[in-house]
Backbone and ligand atoms as CSV (ligand in chain L), in Angstrom:
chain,resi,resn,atom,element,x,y,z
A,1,UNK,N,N,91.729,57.865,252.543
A,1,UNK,CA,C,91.369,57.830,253.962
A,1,UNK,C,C,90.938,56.417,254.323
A,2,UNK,N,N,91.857,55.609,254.900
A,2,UNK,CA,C,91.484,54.196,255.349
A,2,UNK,C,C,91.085,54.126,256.317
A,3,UNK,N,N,90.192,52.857,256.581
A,3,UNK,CA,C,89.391,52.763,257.982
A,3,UNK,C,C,90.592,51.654,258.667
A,4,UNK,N,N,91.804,52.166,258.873
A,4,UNK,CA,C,92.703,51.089,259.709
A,4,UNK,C,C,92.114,51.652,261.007
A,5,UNK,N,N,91.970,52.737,261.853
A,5,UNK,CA,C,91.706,52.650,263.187
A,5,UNK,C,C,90.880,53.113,263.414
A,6,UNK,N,N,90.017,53.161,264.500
A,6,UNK,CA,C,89.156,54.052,264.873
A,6,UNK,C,C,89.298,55.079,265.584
A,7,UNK,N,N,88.728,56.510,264.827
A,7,UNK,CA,C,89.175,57.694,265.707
A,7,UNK,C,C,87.877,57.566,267.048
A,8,UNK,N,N,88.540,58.043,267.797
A,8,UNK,CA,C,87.828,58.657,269.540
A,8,UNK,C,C,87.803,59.318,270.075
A,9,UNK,N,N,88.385,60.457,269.095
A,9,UNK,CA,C,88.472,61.257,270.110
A,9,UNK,C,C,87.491,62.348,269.915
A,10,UNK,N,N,87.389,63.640,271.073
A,10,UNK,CA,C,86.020,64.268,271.189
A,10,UNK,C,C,85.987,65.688,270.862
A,11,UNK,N,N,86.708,65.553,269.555
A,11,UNK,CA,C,86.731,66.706,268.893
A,11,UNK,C,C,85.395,67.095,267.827
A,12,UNK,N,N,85.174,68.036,267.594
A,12,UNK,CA,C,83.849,68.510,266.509
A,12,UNK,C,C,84.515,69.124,265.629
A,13,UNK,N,N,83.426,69.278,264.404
A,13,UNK,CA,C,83.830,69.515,262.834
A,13,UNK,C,C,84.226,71.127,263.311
A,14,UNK,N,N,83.416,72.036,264.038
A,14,UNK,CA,C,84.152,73.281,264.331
A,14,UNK,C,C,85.460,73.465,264.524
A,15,UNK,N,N,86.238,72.502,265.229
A,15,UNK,CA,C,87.915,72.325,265.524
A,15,UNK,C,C,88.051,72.403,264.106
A,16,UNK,N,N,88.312,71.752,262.917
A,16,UNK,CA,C,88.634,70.876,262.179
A,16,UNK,C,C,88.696,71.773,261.134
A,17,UNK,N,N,87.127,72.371,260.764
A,17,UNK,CA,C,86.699,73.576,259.704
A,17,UNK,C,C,88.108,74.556,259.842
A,18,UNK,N,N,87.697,75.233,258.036
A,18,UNK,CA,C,88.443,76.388,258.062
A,18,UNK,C,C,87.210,77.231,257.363
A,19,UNK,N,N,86.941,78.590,257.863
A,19,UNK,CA,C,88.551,79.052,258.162
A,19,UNK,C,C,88.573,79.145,259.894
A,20,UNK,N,N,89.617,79.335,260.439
A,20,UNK,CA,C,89.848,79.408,261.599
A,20,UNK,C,C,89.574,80.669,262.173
A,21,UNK,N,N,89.242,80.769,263.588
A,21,UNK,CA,C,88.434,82.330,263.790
A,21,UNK,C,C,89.466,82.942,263.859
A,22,UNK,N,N,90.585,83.085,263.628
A,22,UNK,CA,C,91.040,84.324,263.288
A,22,UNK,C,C,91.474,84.775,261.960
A,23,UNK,N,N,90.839,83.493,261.164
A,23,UNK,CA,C,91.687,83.677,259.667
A,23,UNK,C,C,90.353,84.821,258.722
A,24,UNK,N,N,90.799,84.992,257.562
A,24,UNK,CA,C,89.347,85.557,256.445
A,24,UNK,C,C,88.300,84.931,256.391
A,25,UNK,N,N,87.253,85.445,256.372
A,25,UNK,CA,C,85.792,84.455,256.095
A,25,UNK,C,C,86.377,83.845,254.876
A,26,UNK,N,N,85.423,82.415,255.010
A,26,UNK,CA,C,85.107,81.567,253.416
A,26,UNK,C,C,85.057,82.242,252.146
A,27,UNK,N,N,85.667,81.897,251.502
A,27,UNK,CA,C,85.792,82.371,250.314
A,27,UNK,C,C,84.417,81.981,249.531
A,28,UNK,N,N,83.488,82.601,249.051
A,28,UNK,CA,C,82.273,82.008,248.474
A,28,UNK,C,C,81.942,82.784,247.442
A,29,UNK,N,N,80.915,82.333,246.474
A,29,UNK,CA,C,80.211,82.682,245.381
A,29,UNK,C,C,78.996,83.354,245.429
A,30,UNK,N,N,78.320,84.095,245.383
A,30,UNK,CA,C,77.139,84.712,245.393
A,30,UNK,C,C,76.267,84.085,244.058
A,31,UNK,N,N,74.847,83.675,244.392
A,31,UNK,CA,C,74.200,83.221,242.876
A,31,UNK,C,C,73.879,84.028,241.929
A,32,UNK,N,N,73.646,85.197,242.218
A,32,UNK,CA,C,73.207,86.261,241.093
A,32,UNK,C,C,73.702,87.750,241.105
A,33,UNK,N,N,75.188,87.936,241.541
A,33,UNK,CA,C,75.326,88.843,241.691
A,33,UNK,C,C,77.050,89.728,241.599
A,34,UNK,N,N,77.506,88.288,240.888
A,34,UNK,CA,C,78.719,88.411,240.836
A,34,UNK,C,C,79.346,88.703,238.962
A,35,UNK,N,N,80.206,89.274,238.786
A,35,UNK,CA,C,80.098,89.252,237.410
A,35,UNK,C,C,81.933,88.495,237.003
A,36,UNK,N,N,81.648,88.050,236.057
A,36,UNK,CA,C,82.761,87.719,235.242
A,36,UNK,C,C,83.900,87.719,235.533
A,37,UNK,N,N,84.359,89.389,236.120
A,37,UNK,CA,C,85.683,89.743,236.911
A,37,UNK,C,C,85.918,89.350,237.819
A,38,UNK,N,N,84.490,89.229,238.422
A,38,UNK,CA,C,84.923,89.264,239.991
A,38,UNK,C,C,85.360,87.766,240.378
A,39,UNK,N,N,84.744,86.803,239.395
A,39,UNK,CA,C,84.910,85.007,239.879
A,39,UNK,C,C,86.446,85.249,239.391
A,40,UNK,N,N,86.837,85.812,237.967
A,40,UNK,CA,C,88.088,85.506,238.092
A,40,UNK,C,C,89.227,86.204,238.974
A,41,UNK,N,N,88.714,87.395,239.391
A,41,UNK,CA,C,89.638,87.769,240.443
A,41,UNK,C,C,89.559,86.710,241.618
A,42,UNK,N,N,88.351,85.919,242.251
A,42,UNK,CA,C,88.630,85.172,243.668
A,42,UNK,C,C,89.445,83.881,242.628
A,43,UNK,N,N,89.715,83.493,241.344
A,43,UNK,CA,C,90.494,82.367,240.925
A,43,UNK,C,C,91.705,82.424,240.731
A,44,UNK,N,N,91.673,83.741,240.647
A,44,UNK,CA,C,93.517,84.462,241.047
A,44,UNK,C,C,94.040,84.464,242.056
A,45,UNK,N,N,92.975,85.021,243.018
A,45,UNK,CA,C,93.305,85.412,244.019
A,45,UNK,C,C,93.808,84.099,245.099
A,46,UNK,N,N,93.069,82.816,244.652
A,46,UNK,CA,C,93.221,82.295,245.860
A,46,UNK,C,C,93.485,80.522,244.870
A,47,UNK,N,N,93.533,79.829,245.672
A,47,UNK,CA,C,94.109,78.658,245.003
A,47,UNK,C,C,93.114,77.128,245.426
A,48,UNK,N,N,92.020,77.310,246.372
A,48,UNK,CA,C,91.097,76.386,246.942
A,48,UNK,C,C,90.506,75.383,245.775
A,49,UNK,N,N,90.216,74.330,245.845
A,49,UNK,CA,C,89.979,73.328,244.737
A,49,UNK,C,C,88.122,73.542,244.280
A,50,UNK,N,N,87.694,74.349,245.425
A,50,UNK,CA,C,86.610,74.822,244.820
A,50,UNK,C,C,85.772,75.497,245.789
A,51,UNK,N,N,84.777,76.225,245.334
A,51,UNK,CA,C,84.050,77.330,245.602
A,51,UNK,C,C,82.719,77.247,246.381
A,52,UNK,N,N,82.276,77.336,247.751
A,52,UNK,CA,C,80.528,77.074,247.889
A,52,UNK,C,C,80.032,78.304,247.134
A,53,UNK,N,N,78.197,77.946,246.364
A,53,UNK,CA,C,77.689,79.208,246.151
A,53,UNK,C,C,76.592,79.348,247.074
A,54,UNK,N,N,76.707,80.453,247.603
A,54,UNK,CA,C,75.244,81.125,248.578
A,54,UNK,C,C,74.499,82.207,247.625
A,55,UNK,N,N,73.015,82.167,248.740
A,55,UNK,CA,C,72.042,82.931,247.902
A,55,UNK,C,C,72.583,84.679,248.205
A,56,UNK,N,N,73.318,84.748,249.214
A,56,UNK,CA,C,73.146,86.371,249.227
A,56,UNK,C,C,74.641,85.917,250.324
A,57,UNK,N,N,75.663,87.238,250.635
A,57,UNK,CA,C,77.054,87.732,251.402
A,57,UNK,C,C,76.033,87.590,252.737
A,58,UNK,N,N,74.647,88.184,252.792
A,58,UNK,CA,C,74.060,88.682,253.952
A,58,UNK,C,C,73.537,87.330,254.485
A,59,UNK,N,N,73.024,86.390,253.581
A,59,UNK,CA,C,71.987,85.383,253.731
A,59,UNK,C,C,72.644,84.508,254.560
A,60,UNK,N,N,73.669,84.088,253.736
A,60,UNK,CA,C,74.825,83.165,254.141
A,60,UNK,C,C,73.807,81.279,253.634
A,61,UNK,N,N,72.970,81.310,252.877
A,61,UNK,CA,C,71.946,80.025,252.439
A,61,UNK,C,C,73.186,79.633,251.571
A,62,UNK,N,N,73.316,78.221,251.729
A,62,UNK,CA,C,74.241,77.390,251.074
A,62,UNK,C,C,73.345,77.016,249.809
A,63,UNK,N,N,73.436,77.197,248.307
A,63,UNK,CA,C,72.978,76.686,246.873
A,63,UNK,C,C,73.563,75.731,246.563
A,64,UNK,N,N,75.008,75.437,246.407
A,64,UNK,CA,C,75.669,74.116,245.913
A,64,UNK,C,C,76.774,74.583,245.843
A,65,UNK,N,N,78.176,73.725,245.089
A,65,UNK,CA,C,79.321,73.681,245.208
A,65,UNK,C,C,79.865,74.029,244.065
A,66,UNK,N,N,81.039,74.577,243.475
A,66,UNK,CA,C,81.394,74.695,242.360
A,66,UNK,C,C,82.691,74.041,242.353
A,67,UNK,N,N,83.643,73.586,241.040
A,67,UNK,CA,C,85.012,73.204,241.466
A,67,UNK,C,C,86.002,74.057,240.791
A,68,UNK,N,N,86.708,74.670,241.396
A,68,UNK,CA,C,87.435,75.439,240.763
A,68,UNK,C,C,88.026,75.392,238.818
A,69,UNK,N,N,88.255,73.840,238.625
A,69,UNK,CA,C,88.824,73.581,237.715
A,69,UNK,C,C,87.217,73.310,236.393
A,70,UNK,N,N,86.049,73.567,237.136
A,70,UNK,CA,C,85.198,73.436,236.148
A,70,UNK,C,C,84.670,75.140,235.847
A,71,UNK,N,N,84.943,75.891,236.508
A,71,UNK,CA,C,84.928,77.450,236.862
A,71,UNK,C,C,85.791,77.741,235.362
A,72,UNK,N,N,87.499,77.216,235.980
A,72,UNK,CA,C,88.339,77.698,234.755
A,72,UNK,C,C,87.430,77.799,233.698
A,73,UNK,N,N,87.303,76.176,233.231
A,73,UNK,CA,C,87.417,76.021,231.792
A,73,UNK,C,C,86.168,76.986,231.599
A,74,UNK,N,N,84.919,77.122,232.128
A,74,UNK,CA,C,83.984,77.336,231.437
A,74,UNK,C,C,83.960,78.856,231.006
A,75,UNK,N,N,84.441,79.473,232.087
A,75,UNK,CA,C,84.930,81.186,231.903
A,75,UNK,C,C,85.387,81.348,230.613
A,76,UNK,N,N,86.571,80.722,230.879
A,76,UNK,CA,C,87.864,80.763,229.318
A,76,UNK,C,C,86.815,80.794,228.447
A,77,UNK,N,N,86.284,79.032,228.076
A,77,UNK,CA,C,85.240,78.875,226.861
A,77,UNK,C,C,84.130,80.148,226.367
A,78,UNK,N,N,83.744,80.700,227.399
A,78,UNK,CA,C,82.583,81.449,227.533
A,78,UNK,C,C,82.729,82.890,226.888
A,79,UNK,N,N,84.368,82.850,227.265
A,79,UNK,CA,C,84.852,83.746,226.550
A,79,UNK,C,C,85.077,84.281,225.551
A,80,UNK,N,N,85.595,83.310,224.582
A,80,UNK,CA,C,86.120,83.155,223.803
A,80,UNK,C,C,85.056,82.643,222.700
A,81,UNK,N,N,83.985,81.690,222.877
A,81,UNK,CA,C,83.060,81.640,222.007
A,81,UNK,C,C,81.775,81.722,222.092
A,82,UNK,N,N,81.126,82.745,223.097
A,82,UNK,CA,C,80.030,83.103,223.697
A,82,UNK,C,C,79.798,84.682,223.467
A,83,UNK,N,N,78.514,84.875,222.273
A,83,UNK,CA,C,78.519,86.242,221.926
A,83,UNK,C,C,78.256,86.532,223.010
A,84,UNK,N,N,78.903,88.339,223.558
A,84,UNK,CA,C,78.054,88.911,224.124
A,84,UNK,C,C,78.959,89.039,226.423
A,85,UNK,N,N,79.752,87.817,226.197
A,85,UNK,CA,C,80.706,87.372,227.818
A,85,UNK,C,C,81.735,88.529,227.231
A,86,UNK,N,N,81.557,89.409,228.696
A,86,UNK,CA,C,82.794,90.589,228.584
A,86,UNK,C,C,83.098,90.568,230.310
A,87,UNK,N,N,84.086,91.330,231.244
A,87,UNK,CA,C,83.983,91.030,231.881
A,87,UNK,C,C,83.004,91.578,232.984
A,88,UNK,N,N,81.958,92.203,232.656
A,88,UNK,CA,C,80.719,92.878,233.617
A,88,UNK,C,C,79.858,92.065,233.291
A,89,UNK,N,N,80.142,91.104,232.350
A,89,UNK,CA,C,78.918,89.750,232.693
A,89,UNK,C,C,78.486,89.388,233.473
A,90,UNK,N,N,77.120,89.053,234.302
A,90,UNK,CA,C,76.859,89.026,235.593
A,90,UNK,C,C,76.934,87.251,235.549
A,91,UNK,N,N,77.247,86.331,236.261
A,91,UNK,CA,C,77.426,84.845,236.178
A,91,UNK,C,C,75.890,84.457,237.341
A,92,UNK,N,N,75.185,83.864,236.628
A,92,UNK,CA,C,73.977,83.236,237.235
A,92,UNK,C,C,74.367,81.764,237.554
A,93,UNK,N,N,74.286,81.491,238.753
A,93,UNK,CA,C,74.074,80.043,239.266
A,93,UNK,C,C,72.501,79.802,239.778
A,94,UNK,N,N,71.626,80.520,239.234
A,94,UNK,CA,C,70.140,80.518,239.603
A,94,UNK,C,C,69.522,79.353,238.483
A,95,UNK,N,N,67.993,79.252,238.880
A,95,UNK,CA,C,67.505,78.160,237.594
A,95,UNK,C,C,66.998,79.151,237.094
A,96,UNK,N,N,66.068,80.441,237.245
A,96,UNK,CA,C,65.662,81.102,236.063
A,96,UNK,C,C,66.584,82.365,236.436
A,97,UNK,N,N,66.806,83.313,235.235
A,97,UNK,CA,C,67.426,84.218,235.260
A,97,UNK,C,C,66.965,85.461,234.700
A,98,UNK,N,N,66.907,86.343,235.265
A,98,UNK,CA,C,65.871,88.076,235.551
A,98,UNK,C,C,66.048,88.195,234.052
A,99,UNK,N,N,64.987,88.887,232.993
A,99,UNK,CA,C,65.270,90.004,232.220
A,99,UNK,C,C,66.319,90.700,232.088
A,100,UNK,N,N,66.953,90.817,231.063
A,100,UNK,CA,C,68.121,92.192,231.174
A,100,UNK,C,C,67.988,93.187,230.722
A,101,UNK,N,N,68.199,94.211,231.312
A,101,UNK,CA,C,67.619,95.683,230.325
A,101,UNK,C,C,68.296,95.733,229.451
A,102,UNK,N,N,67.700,96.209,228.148
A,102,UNK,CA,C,68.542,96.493,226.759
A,102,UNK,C,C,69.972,97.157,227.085
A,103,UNK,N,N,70.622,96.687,226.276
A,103,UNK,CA,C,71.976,96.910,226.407
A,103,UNK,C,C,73.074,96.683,227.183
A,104,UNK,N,N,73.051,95.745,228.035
A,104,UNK,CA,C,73.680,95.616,229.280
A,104,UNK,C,C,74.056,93.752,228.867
A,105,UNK,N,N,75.280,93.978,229.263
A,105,UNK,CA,C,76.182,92.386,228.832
A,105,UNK,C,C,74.877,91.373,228.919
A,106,UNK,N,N,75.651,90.350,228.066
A,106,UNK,CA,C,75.071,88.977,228.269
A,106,UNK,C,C,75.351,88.177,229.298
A,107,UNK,N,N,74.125,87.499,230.051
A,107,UNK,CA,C,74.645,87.103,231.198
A,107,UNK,C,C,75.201,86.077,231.067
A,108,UNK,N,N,75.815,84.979,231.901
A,108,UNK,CA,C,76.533,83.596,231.577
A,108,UNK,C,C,75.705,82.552,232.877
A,109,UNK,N,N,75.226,81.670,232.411
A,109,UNK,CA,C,74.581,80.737,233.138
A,109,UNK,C,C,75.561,79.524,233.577
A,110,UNK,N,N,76.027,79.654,234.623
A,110,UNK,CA,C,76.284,78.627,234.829
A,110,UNK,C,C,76.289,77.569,235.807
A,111,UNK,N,N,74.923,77.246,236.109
A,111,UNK,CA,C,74.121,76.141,237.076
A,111,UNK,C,C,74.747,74.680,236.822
A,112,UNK,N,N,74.594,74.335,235.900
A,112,UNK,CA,C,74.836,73.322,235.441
A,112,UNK,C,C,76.725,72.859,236.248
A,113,UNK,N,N,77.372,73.685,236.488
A,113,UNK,CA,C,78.430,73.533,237.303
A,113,UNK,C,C,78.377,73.085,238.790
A,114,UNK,N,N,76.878,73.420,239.148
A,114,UNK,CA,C,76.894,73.427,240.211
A,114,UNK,C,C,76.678,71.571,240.866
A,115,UNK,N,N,77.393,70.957,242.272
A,115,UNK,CA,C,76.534,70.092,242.865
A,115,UNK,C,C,75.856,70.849,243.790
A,116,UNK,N,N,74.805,70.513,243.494
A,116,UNK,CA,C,72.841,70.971,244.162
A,116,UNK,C,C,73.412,70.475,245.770
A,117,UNK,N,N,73.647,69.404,245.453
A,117,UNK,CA,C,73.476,69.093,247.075
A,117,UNK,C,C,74.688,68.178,247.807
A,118,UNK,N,N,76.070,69.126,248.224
A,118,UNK,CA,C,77.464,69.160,248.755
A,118,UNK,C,C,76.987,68.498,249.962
A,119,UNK,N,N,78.107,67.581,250.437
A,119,UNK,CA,C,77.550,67.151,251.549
A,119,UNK,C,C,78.079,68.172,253.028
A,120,UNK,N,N,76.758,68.046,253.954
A,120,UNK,CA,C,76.661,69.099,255.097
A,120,UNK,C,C,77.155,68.462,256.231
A,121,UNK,N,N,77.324,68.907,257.130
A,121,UNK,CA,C,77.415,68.709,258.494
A,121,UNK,C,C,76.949,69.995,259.314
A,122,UNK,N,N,76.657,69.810,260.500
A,122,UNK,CA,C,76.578,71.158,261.397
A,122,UNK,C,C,77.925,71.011,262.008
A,123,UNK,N,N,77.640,72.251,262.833
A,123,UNK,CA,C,79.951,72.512,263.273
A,123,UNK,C,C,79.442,71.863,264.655
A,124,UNK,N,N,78.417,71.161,264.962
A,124,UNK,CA,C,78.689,70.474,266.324
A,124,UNK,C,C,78.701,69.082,265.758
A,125,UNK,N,N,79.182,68.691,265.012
A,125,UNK,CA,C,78.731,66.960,264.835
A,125,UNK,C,C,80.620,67.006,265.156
A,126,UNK,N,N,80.337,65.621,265.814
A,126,UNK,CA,C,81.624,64.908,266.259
A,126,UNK,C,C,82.384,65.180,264.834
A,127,UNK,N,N,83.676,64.634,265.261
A,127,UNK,CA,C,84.447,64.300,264.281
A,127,UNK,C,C,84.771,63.061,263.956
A,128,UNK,N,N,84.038,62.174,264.790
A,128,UNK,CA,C,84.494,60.694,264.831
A,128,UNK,C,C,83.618,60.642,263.500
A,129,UNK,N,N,82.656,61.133,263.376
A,129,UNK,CA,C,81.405,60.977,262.664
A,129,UNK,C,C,82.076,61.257,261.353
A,130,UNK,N,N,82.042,62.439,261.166
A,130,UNK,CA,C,83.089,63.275,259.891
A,130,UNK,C,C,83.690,62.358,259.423
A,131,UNK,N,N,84.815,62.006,260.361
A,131,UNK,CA,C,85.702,60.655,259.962
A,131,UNK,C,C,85.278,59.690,259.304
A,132,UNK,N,N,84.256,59.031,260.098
A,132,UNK,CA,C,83.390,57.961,259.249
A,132,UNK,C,C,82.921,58.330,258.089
A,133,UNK,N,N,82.177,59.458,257.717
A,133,UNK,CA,C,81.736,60.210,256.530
A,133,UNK,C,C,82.517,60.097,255.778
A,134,UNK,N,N,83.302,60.385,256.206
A,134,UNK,CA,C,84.795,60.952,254.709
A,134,UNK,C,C,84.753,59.478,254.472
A,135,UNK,N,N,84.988,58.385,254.936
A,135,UNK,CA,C,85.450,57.069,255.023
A,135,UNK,C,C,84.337,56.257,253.904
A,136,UNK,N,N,83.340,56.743,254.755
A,136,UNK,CA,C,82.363,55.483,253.715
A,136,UNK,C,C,81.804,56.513,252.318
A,137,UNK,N,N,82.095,57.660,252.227
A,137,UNK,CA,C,81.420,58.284,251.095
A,137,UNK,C,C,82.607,58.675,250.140
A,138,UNK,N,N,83.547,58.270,250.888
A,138,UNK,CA,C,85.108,58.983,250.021
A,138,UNK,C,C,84.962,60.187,249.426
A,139,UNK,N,N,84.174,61.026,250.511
A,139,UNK,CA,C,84.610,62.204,250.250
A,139,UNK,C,C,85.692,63.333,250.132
A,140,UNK,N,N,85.300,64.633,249.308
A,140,UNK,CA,C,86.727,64.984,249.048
A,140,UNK,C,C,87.029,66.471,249.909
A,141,UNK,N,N,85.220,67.071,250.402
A,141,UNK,CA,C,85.190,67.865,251.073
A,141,UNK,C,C,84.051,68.141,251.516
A,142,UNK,N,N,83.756,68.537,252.192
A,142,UNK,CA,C,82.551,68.365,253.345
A,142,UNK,C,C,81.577,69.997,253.989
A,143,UNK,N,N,80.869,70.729,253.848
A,143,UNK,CA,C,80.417,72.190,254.084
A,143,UNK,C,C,80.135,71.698,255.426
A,144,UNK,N,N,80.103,72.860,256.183
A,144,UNK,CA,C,79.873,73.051,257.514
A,144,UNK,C,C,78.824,73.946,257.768
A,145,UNK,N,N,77.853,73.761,258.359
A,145,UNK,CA,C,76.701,75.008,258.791
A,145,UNK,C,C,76.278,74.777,260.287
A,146,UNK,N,N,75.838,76.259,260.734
A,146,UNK,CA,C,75.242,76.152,261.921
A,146,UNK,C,C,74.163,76.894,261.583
A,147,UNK,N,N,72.639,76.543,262.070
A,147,UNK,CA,C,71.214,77.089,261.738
A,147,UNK,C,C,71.078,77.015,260.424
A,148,UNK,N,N,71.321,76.574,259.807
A,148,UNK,CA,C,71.174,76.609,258.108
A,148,UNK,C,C,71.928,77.512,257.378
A,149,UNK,N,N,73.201,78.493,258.119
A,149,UNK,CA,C,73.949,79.197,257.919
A,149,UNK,C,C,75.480,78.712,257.091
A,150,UNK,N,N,76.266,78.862,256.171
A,150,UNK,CA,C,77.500,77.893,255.605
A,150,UNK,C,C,78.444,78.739,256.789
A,151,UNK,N,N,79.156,78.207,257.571
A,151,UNK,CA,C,80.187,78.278,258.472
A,151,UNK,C,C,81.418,77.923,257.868
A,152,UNK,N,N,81.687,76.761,257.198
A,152,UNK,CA,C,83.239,76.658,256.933
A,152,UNK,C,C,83.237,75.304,255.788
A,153,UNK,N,N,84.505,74.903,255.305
A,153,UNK,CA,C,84.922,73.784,254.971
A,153,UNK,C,C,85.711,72.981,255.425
A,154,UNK,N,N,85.593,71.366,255.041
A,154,UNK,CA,C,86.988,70.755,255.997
A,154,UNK,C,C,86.671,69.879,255.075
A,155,UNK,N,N,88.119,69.298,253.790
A,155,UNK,CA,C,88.456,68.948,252.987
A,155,UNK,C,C,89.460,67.679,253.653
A,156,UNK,N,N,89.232,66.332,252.739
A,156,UNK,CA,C,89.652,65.467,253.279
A,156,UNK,C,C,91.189,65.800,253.555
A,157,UNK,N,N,92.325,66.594,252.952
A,157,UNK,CA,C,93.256,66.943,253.593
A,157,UNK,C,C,93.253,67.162,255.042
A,158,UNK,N,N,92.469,68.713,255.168
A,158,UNK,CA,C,92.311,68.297,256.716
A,158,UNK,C,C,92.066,67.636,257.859
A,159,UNK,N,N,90.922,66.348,257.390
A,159,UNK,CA,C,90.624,65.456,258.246
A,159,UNK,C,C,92.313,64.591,257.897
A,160,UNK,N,N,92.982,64.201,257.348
A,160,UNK,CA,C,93.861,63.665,257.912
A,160,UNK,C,C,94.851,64.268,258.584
A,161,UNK,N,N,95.350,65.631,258.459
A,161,UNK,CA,C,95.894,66.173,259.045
A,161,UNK,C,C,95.814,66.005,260.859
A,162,UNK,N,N,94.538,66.699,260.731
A,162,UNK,CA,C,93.683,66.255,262.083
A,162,UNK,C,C,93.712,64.639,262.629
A,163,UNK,N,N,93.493,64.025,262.088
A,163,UNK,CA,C,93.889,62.622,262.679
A,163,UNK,C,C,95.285,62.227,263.135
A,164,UNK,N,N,96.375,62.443,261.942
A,164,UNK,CA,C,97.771,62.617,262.357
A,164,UNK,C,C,98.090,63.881,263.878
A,165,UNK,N,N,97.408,64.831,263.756
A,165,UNK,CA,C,97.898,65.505,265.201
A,165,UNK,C,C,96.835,65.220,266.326
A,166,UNK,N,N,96.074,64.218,266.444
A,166,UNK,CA,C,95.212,63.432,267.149
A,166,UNK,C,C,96.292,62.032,267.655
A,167,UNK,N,N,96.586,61.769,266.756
A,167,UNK,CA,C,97.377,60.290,267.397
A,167,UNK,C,C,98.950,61.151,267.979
A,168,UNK,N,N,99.065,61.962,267.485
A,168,UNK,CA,C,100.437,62.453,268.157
A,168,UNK,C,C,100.477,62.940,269.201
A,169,UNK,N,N,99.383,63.197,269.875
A,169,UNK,CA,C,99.296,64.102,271.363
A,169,UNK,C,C,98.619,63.364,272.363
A,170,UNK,N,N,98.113,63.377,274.003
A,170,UNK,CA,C,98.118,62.544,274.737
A,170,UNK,C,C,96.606,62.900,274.935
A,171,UNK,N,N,95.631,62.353,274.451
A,171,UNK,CA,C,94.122,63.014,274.172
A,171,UNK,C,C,93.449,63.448,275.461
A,172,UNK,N,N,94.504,63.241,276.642
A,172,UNK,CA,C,93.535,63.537,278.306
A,172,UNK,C,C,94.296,65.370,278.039
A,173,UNK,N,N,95.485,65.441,277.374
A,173,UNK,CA,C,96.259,66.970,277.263
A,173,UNK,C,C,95.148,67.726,276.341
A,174,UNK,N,N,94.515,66.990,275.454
A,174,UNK,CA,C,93.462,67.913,274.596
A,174,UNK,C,C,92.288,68.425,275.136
A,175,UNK,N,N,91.429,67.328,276.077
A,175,UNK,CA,C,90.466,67.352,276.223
A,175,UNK,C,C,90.247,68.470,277.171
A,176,UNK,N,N,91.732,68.763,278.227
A,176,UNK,CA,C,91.355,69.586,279.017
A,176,UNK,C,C,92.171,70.816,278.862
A,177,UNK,N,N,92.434,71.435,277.600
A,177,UNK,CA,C,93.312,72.395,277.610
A,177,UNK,C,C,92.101,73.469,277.514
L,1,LIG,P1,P,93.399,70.704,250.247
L,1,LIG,O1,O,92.899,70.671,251.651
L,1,LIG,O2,O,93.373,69.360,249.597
L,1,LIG,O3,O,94.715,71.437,250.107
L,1,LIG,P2,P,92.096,73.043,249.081
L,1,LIG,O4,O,93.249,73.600,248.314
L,1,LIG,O5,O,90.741,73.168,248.457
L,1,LIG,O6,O,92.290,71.513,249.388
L,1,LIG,O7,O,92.050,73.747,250.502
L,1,LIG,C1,C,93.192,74.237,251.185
L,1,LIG,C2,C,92.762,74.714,252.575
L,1,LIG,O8,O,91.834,75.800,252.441
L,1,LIG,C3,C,92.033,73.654,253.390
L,1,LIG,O9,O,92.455,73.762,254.738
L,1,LIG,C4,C,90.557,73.982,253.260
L,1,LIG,O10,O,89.826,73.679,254.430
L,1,LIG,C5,C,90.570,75.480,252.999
L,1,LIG,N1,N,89.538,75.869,251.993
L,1,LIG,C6,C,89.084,75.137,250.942
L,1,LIG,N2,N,88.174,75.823,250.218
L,1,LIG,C7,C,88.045,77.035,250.830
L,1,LIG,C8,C,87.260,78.214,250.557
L,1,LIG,N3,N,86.428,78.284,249.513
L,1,LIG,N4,N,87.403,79.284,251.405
L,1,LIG,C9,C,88.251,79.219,252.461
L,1,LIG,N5,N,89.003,78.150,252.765
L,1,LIG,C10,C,88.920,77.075,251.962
């Protein structure tokens, strides 16, 4: 993402974010409540370069970021040489982790995957701004919240996308459609 021009125009990270309101909510991680199957079913299921984790489906509190390709390996590994990982393993992205009642899988910790602190925006900040963001932090993807709520993602793919159909259209046709 080069700083050859300057964007101007008066679009917000809400345009920009996915998912789009008519598409599926965000695909996300729960911190303490998801087990083994279920991360690898959303790694089947879907193909995103990586994962936000929240404290609760209900809460919607953003915890940190996961990347898909550090998810893989550690599952596989965990698998394979971790007494006790079956797939009703419950996966903790918490710092301490509950008691387990006798007999019930071993849990799998894996915090240490996490970045603590993904960079935010609210879904009203310009996009000129975003732009600049992505620009001077060379970022690769960006969380979106409104009230402290995770709303969406917008991955430097999309900001160029968005810039390319920004210079292609006549920005007085955008502003007032
Ligand atoms: P890229 O944008 O480089 O293709 P991804 O494969 O991660 O990167 O994302 C593909 C599209 O899906 C992008 O438009 C992005 O905004 C969106 N996206 C990324 N992660 C998620 C997610 N966890 N849930 C829903 N949509 C996502």
């Amino acid at each position: 993402l080069e700083a050859k021009e300057e964007f101007t125009h008066k679009t917000l990270a809400m345009d920009v974010m996915r998912p789009r309101r008519s598409d599926p909510a965000l695909t996300v991680l729960t911190q303490d409540s998801m087990t083994v199957e279920d991360v690898e079913a959303i790694i089947n299921e879907t193909t995103y370069s990586g994962y936000p984790v929240v404290v609760s489906r209900e809460s919607q509190r953003l915890v940190g970021f996961v990347l898909r390709r550090d998810l893989v390996i550690s599952i596989e590994s965990a698998r394979k040489k971790q007494e006790g990982i079956v797939s009703s393993s419950v996966i903790y992205f918490t710092d301490h982790c509950p008691p387990l009642p006798p007999c019930s899988p071993s849990m799998l910790k894996l915090r240490n995957l996490l970045d603590l602190s993904p960079f935010t925006v609210t879904d009203q900040t310009p996009m000129e701004i975003v732009v600049d963001i992505f620009r001077k932090l060379g970022l690769r993807q960006c969380l979106v919240t409104h009230n402290g709520k995770l709303l969406g993602i917008i991955t430097k793919k999309d900001v160029l996308k968005h810039i390319a159909q920004m210079a292609n259209q006549d920005p007085d046709s955008i502003l007032f459609n």
